[in-house]
Backbone as CSV, one residue per row, in Angstrom:
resi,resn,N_x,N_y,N_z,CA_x,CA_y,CA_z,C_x,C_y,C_z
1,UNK,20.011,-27.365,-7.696,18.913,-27.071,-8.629,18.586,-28.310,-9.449
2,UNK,17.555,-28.515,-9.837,17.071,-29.663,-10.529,17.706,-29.388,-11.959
3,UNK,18.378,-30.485,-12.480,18.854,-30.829,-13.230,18.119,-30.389,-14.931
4,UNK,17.115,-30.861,-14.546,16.195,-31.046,-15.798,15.754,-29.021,-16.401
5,UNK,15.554,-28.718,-15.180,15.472,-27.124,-15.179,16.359,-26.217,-15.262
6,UNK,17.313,-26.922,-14.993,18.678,-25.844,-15.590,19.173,-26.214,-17.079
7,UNK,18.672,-27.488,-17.588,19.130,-27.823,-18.667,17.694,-26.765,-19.606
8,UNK,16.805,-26.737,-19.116,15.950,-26.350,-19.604,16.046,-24.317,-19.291
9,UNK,16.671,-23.999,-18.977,16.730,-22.292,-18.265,18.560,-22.089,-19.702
10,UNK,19.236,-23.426,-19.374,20.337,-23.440,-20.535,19.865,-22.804,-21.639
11,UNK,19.171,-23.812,-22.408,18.345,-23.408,-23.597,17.849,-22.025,-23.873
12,UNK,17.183,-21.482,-22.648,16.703,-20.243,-22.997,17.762,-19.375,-23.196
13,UNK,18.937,-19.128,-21.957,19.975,-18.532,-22.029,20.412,-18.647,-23.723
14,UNK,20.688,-19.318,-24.204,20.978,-19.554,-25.658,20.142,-19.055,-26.469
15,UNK,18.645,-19.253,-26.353,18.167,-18.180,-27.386,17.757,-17.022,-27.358
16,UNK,18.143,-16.641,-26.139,17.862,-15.128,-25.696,19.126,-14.563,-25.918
17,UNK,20.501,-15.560,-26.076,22.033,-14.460,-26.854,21.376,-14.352,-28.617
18,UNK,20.915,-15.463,-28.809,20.774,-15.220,-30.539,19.850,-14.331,-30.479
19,UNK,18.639,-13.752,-30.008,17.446,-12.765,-29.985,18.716,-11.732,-29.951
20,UNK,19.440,-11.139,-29.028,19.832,-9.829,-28.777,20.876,-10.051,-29.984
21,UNK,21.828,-10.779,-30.664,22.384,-11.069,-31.561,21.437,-10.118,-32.889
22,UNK,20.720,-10.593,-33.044,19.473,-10.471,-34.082,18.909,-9.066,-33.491
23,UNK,18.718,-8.633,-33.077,17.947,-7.470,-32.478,19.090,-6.614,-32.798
24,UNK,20.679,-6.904,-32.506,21.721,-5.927,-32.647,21.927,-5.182,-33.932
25,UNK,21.677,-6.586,-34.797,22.164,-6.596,-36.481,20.690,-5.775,-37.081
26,UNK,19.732,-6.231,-36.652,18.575,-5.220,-36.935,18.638,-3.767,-36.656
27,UNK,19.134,-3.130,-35.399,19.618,-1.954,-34.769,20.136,-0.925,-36.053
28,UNK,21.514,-2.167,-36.210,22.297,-1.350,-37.219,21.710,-1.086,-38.581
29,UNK,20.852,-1.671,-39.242,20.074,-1.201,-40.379,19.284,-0.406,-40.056
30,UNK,18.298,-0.454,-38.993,17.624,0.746,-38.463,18.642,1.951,-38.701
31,UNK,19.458,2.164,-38.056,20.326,2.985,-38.199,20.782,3.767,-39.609
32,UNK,20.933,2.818,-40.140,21.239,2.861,-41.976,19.969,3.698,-42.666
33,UNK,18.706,3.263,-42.307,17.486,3.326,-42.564,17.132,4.966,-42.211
34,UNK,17.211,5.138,-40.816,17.425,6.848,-40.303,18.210,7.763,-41.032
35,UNK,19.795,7.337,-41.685,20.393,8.127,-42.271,19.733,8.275,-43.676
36,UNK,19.268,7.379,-44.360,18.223,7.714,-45.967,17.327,8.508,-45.852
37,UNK,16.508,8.311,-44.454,15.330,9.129,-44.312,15.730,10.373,-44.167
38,UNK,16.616,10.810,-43.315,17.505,12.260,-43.263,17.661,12.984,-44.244
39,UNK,18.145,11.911,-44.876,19.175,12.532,-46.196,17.912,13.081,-47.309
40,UNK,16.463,12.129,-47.300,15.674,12.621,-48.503,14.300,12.908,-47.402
41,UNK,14.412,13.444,-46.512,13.648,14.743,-45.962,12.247,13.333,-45.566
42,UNK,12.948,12.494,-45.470,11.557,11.131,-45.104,11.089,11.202,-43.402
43,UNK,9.623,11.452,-43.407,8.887,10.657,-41.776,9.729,9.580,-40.962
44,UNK,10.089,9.661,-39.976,10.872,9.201,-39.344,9.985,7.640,-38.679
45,UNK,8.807,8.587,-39.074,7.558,7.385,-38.140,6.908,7.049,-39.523
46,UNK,6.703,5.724,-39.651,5.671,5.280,-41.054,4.379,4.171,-40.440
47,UNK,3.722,5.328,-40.459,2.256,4.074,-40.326,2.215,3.154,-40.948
48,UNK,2.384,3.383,-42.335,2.246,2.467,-43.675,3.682,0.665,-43.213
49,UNK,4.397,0.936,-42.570,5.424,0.031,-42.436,5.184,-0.468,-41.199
50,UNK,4.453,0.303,-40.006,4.215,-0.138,-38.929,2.630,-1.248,-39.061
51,UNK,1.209,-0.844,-39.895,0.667,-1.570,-40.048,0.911,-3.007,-41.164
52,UNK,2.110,-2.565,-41.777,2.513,-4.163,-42.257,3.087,-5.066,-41.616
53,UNK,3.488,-4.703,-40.717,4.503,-5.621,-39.671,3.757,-6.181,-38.696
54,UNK,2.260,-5.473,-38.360,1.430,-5.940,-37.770,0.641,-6.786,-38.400
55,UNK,0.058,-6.517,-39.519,-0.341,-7.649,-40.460,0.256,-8.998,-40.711
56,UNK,1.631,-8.536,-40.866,2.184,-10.014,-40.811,2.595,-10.386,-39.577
57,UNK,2.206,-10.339,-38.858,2.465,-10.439,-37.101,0.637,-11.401,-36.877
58,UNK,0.068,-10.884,-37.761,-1.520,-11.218,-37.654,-1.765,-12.731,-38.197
59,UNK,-1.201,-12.395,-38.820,-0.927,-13.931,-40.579,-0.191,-15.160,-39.719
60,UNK,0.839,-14.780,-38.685,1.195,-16.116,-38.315,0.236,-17.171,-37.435
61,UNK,1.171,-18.666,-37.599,0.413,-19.506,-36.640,1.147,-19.897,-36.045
62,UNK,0.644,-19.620,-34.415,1.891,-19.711,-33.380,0.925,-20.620,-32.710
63,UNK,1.926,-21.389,-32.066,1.637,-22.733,-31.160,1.472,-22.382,-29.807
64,UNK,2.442,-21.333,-28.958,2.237,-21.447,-28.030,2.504,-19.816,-27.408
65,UNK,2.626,-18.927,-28.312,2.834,-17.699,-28.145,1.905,-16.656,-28.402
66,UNK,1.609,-16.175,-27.573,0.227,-14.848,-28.082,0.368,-13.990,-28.473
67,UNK,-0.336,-13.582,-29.517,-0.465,-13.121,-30.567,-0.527,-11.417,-29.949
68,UNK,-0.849,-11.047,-29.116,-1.114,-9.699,-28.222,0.169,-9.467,-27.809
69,UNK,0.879,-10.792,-27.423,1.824,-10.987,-26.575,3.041,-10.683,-27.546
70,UNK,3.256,-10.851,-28.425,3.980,-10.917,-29.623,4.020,-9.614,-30.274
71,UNK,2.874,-8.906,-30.429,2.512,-7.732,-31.111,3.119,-6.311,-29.998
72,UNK,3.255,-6.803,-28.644,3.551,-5.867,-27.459,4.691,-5.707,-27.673
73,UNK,5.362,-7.130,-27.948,6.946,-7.035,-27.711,7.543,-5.950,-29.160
74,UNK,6.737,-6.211,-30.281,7.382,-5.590,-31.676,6.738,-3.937,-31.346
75,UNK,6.016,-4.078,-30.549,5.608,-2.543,-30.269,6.865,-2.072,-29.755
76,UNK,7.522,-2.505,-29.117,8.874,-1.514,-28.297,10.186,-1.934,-29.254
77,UNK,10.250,-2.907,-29.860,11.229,-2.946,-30.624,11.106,-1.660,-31.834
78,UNK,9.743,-2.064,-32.562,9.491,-0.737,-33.030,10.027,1.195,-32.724
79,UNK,9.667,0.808,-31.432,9.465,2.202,-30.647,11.064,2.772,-30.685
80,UNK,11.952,1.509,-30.284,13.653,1.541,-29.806,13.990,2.064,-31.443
81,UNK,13.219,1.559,-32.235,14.162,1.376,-33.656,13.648,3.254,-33.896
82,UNK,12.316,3.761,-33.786,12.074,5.683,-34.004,13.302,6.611,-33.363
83,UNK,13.550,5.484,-31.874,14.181,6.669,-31.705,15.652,6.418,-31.719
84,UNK,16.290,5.313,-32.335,17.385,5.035,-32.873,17.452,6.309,-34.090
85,UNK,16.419,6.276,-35.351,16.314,7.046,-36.211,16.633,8.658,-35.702
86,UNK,15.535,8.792,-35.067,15.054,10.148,-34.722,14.339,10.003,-33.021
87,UNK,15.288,10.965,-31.931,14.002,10.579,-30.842,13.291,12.037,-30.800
88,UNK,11.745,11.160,-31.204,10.845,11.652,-31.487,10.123,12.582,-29.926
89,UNK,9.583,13.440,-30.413,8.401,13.840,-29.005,7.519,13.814,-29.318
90,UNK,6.216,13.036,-28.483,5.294,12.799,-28.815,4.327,13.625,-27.673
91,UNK,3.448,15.050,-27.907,2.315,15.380,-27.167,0.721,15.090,-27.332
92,UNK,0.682,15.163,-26.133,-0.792,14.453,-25.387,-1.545,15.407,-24.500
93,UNK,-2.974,15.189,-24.552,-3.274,15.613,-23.497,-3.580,14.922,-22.362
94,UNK,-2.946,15.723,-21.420,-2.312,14.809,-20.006,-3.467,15.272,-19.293
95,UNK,-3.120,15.168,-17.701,-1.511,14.921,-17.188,-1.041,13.226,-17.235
96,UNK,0.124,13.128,-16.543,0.145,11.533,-17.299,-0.508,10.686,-16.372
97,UNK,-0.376,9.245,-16.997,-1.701,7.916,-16.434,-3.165,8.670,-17.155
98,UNK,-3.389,9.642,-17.835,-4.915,10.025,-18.730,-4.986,8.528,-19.219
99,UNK,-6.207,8.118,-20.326,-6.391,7.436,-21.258,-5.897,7.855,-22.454
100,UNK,-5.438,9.128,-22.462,-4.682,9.729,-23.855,-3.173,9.318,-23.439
101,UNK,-2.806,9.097,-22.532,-1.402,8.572,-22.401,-1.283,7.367,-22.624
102,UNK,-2.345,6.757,-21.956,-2.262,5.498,-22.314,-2.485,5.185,-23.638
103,UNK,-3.256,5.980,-24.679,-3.250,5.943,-25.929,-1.805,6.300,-26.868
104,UNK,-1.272,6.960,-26.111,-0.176,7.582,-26.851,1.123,6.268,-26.791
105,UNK,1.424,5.747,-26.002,2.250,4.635,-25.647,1.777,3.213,-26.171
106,UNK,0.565,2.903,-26.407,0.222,1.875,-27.271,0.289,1.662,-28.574
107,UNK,0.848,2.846,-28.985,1.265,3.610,-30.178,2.155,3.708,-30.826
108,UNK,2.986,4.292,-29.389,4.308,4.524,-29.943,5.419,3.674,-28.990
109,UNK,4.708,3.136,-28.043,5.769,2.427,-27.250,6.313,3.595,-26.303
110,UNK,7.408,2.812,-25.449,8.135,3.435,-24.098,9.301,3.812,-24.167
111,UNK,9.801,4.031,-25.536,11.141,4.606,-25.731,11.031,5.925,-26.218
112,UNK,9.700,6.862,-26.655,10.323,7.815,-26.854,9.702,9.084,-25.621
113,UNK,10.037,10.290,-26.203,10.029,11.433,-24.892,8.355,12.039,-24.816
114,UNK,7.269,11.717,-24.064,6.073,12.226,-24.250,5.922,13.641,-23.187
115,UNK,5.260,14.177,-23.869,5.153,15.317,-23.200,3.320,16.156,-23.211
116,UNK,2.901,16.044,-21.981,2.010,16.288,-21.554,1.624,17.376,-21.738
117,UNK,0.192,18.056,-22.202,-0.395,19.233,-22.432,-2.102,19.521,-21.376
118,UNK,-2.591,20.409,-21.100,-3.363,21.081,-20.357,-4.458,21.284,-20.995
119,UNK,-4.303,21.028,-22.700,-5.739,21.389,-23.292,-5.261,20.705,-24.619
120,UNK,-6.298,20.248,-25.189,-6.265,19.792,-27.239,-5.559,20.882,-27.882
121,UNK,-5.821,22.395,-27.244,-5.720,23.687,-27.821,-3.869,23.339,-28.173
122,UNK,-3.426,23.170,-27.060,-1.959,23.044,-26.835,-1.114,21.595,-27.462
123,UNK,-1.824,20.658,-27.466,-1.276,19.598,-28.577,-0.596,20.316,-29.728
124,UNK,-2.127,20.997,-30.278,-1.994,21.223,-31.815,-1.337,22.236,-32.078
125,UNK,-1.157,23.118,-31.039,0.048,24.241,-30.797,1.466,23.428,-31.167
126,UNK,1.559,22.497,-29.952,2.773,21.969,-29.899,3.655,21.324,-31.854
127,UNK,2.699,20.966,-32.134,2.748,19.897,-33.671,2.947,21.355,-34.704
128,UNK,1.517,21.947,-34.586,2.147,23.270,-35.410,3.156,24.214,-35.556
129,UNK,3.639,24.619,-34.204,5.368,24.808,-33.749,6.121,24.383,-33.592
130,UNK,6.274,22.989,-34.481,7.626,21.967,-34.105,7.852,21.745,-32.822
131,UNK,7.279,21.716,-31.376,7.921,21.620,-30.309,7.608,20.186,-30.276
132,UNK,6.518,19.532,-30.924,6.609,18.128,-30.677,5.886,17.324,-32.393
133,UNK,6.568,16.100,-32.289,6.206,15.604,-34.165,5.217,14.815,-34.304
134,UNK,4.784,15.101,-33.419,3.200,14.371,-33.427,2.505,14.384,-32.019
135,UNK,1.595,14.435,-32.023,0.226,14.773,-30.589,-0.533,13.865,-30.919
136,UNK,-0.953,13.295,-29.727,-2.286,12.255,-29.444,-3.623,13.057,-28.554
137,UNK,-4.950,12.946,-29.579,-5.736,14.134,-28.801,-7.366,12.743,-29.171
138,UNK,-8.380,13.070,-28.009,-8.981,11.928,-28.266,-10.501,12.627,-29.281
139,UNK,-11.265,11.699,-30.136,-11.803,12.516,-30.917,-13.053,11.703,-30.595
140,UNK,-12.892,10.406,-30.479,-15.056,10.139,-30.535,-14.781,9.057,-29.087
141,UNK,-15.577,9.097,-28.495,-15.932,7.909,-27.701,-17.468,7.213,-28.184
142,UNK,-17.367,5.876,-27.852,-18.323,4.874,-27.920,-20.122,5.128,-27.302
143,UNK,-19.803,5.845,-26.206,-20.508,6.051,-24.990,-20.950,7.659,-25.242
144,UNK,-20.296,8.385,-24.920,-20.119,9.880,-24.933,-20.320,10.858,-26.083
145,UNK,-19.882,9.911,-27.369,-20.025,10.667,-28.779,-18.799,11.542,-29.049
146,UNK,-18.728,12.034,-30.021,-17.131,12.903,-30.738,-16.948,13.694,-29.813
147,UNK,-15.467,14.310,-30.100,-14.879,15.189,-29.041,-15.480,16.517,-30.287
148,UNK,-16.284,17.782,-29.689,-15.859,18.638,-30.792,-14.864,19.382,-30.466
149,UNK,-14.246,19.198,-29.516,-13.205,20.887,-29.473,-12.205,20.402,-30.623
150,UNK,-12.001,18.786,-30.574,-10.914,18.697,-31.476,-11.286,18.659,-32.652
151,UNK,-12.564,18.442,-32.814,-13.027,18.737,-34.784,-13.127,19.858,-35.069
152,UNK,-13.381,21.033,-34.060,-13.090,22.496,-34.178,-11.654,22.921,-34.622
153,UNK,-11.046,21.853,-34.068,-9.604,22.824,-34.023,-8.693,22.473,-35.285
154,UNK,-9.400,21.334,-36.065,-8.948,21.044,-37.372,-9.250,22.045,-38.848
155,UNK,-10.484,23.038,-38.067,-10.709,23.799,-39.093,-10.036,25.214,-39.785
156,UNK,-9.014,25.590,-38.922,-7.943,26.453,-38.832,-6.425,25.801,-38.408
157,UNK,-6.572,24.413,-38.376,-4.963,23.704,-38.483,-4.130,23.429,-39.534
158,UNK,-3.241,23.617,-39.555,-2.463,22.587,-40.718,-1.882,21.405,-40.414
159,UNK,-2.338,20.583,-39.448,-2.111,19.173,-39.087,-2.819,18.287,-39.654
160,UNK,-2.081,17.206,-39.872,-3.078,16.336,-40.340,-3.409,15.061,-39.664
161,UNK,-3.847,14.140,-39.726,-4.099,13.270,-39.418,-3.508,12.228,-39.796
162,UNK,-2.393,11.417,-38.936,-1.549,10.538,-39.143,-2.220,9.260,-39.135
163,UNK,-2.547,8.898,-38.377,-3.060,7.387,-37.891,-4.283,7.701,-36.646
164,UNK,-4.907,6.767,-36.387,-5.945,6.710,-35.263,-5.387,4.975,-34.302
165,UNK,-6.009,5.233,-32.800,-5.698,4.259,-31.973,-6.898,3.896,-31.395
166,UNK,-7.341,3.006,-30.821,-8.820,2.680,-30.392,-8.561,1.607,-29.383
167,UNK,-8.532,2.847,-28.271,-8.831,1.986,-26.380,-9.840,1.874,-26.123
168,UNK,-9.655,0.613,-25.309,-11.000,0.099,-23.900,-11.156,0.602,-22.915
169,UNK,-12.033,1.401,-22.957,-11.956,2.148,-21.589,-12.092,1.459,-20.134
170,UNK,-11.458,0.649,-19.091,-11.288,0.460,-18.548,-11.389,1.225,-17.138
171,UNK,-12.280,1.369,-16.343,-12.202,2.403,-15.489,-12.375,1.280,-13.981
172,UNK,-11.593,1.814,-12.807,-11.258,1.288,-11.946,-11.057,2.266,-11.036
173,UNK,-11.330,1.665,-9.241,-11.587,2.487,-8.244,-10.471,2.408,-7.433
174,UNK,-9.997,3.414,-7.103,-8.519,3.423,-6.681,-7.989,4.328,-5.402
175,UNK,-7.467,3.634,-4.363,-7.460,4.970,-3.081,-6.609,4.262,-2.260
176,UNK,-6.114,5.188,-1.322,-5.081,4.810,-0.403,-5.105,4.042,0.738
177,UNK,-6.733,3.424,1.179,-7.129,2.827,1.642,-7.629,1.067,1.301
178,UNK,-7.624,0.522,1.647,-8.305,-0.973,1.760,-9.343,-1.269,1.542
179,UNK,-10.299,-0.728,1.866,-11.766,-1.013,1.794,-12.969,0.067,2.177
180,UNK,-13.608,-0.473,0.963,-14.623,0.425,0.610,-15.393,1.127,1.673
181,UNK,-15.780,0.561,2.816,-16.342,1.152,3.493,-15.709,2.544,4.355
182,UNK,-14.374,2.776,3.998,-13.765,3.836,4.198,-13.789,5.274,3.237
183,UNK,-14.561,4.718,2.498,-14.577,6.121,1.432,-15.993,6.532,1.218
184,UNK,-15.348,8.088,1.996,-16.761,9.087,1.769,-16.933,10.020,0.719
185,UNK,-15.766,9.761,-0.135,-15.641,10.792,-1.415,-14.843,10.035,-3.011
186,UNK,-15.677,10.602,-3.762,-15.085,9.927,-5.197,-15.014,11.099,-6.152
187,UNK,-13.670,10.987,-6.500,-12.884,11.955,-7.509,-12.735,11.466,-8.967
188,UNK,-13.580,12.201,-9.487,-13.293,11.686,-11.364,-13.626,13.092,-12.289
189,UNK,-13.344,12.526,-13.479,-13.351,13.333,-14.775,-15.146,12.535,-14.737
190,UNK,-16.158,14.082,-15.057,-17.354,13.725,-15.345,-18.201,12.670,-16.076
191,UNK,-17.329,12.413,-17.420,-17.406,11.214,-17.722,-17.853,10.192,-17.323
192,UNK,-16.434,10.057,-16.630,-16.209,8.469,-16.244,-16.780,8.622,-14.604
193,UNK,-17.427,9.134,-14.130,-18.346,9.287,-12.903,-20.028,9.356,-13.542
194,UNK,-20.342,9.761,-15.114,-21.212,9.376,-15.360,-21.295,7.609,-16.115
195,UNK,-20.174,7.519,-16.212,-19.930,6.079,-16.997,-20.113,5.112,-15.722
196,UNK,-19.846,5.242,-14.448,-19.384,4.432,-13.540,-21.437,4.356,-12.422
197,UNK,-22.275,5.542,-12.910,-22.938,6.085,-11.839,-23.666,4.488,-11.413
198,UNK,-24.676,3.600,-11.555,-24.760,2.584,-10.900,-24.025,2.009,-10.539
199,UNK,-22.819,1.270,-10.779,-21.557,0.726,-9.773,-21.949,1.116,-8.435
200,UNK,-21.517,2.661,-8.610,-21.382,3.816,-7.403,-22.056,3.703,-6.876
201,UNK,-23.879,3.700,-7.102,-24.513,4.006,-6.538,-25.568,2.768,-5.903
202,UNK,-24.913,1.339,-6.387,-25.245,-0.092,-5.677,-23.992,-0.364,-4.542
203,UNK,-22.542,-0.095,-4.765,-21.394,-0.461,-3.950,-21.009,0.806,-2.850
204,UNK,-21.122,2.179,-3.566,-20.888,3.749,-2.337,-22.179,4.878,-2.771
205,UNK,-23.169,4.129,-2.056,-24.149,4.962,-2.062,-24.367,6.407,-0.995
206,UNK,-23.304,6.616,-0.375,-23.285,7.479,0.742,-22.085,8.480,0.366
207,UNK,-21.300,7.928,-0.988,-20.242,8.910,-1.084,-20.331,9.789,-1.850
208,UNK,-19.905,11.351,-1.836,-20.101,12.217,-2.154,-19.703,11.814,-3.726
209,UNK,-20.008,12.398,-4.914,-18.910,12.351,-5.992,-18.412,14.003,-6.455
210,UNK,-17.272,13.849,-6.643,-16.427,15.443,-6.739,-15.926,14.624,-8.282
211,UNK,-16.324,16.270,-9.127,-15.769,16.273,-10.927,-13.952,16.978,-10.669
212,UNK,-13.375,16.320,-11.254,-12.041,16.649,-11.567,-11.722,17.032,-13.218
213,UNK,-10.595,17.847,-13.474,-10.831,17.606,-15.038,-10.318,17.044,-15.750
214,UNK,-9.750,15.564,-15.161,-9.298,14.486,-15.811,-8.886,13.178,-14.537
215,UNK,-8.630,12.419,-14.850,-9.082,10.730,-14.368,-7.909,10.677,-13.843
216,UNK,-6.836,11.514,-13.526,-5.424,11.099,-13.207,-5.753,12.003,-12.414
217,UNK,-6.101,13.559,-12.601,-5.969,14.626,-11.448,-6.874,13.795,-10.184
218,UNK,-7.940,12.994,-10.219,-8.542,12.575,-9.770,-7.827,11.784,-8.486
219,UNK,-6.760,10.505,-9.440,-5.954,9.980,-8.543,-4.774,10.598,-7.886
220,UNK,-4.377,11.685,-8.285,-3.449,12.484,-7.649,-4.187,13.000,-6.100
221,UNK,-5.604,13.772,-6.380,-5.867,13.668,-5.242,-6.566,12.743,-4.316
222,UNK,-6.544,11.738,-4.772,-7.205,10.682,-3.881,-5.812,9.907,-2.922
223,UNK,-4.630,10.604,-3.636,-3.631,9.936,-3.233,-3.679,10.682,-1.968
224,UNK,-3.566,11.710,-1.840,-3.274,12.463,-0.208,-4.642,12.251,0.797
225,UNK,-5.447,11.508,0.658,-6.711,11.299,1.357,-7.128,9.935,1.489
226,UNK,-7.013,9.273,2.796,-7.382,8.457,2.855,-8.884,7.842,2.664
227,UNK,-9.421,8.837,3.062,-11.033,8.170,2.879,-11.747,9.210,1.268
228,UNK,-10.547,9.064,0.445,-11.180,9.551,-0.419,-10.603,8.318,-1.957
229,UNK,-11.735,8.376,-2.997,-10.922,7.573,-3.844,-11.303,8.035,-5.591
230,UNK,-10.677,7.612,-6.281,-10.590,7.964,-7.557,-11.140,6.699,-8.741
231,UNK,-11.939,7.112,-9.793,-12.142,6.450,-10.691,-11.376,7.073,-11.568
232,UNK,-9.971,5.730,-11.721,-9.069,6.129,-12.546,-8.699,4.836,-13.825
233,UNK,-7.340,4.769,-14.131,-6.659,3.986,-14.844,-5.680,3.094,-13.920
234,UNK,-5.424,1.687,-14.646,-3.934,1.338,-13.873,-3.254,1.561,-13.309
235,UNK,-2.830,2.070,-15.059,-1.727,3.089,-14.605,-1.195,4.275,-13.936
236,UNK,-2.398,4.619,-13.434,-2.324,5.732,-12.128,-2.065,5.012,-11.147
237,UNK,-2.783,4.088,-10.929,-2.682,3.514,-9.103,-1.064,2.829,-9.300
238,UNK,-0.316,2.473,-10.010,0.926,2.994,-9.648,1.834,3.826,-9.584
239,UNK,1.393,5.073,-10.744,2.132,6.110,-10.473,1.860,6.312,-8.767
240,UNK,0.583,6.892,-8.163,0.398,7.177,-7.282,0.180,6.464,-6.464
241,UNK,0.808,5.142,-6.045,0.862,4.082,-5.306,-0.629,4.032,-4.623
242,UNK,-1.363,3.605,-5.524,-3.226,3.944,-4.787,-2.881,2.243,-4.866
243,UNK,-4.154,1.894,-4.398,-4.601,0.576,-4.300,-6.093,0.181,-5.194
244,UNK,-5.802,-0.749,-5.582,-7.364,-0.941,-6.404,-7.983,-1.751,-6.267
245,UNK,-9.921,-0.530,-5.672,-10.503,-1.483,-4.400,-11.142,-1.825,-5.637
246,UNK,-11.638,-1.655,-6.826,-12.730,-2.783,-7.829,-11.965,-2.188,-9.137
247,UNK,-11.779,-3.278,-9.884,-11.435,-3.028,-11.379,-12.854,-3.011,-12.017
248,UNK,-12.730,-2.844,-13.194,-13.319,-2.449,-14.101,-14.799,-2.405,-13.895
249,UNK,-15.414,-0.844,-13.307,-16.584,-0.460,-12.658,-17.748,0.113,-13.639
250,UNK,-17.193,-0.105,-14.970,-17.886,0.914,-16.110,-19.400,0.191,-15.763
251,UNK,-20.350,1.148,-16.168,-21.305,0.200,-16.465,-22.043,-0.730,-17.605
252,UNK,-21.062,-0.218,-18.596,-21.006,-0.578,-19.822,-19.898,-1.300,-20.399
253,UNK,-19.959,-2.331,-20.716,-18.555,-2.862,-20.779,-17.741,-2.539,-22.219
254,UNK,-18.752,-2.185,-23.441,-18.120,-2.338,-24.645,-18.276,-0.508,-24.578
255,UNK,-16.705,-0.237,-23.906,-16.960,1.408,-24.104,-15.234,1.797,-24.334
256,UNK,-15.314,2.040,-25.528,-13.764,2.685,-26.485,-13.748,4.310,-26.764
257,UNK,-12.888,4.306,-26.409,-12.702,5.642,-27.663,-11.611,6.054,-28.168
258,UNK,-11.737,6.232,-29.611,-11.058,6.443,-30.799,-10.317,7.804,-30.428
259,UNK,-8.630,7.892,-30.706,-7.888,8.539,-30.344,-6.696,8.481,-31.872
260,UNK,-6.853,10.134,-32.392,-6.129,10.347,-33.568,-4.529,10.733,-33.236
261,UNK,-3.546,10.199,-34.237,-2.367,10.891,-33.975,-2.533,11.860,-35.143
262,UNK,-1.617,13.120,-34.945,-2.078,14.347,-35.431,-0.155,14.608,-36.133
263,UNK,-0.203,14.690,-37.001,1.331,15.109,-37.456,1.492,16.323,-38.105
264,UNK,2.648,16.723,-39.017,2.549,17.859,-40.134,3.140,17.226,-41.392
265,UNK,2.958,16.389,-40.801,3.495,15.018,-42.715,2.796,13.991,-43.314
C-alpha cells in the first residue's frame, strides 16, 4: 500500500477512536439527562434543544465539510441520544417509503421504532391512546394546497402540534424493468400522477395511468410486473428493489409539502 495513504487512513483511524471516545462520554450524560426528565415528568423529545443545535450547526464556518452533511450526521446522533432516554414510537401515515415516512425520519432519525398507519384518522388515534408519542401526518402542499382531513381532525383532538418538517417532493419513475419502452402501465397516488402528467405524457404517451392510494402501494405493485412502473420515492425503489428509469419527473420543480409532528405535550 502506498505509504503516504496509510499514513494518511492512520490519522483518520485516530480521530475516528477520539469521535467514538466523545460520542461515548456524551451517551452517558444523555443518559443522566433521561433520568431528570423521568424523574420531573419532562418530553423526552425537545424541539426547543433540537432547533438550537441546529442553529449552531448553522453559525459555523467549515472549510471543507457540509453543512447538510454535518446536520445529517447530528440528526442520528440526536435520534441515538431519544432513544437512549426513552425509545420513542413515532406514527405515520404509511405504508413505508410514503413521503410521510420520509418526513418522519428526517425528523427523527433511524434509531427510533416507526410505525405505519392506513389513514390521518389512525395517527391521531394512535397519539391520543398512548400507542405512539408522536405522529407525522402531512397538512399543506405547495402544489395541491392544505390537507383538510387533517385540519378537520384537530377540531375534536387533544393533540397538539409539536413541530412542522418541510420536504421536496421529489418524484421518480421506478419498475422492474430497464427501459421505458417496456412499460404499458403507471401506478401512482393521484397526486403525484397529476404532478408528473406532461413528463408522462412527452416520455409514455401510450401508457395507461392506474391511481393507487399512495406512492409506495404504487411501487409495491409495480414490483411484481414487469411492464408496469411506479411514480414513487427513492426510497421505495430500494425497499422494492425497482430500478429508476427517470429521477425527478415532477413538472414543477419547486413542489414541498409541509408535514406537522403531532404530540400530547
Amino acid at each position: 500500500m502506498n505509504k503516504d495513504l496509510q499514513n494518511l487512513r492512520f490519522q483518520i483511524n485516530e480521530i475516528d477512536n477520539k469521535i467514538i471516545e466523545l460520542l461515548e462520554k456524551r451517551s452517558e450524560i444523555v443518559k443522566n439527562i433521561g433520568i431528570i426528565k423521568r424523574e420531573k415528568g419532562l418530553s423526552f423529545y425537545s424541539p426547543e434543544r433540537e432547533n438550537q443545535i441546529y442553529k449552531t450547526l448553522d453559525s459555523l464556518k467549515l472549510t471543507f465539510m457540509n453543512k447538510n452533511s454535518l446536520k445529517a450526521i447530528f440528526r442520528e446522533i440526536m435520534s441515538a441520544s431519544i432513544k437512549m432516554e426513552e425509545p420513542l414510537t413515532i406514527s405515520y401515515l404509511g405504508p413505508e417509503a410514503t413521503f410521510t415516512h420520509q418526513a418522519a425520519i428526517e425528523k427523527f432519525g433511524t434509531s427510533l421504532y416507526y410505525q405505519p398507519e392506513e389513514s390521518i384518522e389512525d395517527v391521531f388515534f394512535d397519539v391520543e391512546q398512548d400507542r405512539a408519542d408522536f405522529g407525522v401526518v402531512p397538512i399543506e402542499n405547495s402544489i395541491e394546497g392544505v390537507v383538510n382531513y387533517t385540519l378537520d381532525m384537530f377540531v375534536n383532538s387533544n393533540v397538539k402540534i409539536v413541530s412542522e418538517i418541510m420536504v421536496d417532493i421529489k418524484h421518480n419513475l421506478l419498475s422492474k424493468s430497464n427501459s421505458l419502452s417496456e412499460i404499458k402501465a403507471v401506478y401512482s397516488h393521484p397526486n403525484a400522477l397529476g404532478q408528473c402528467k406532461n413528463w408522462l405524457k412527452k416520455h409514455l404517451p401510450n401508457a395507461i395511468l392506474l391511481e393507487t392510494a399512495s406512492t409506495a402501494k404504487a411501487a409495491k405493485i409495480a414490483a411484481k410486473d414487469k411492464s408496469a412502473a411506479a411514480i414513487s420515492s427513492l426510497a421505495a425503489s430500494s425497499l422494492y428493489d425497482l430500478n429508476v428509469l427517470a429521477k425527478g419527473i415532477e413538472d414543477k420543480i419547486n413542489n414541498v409539502t409541509r408535514f406537522l409532528v403531532i404530540g400530547k405535550h
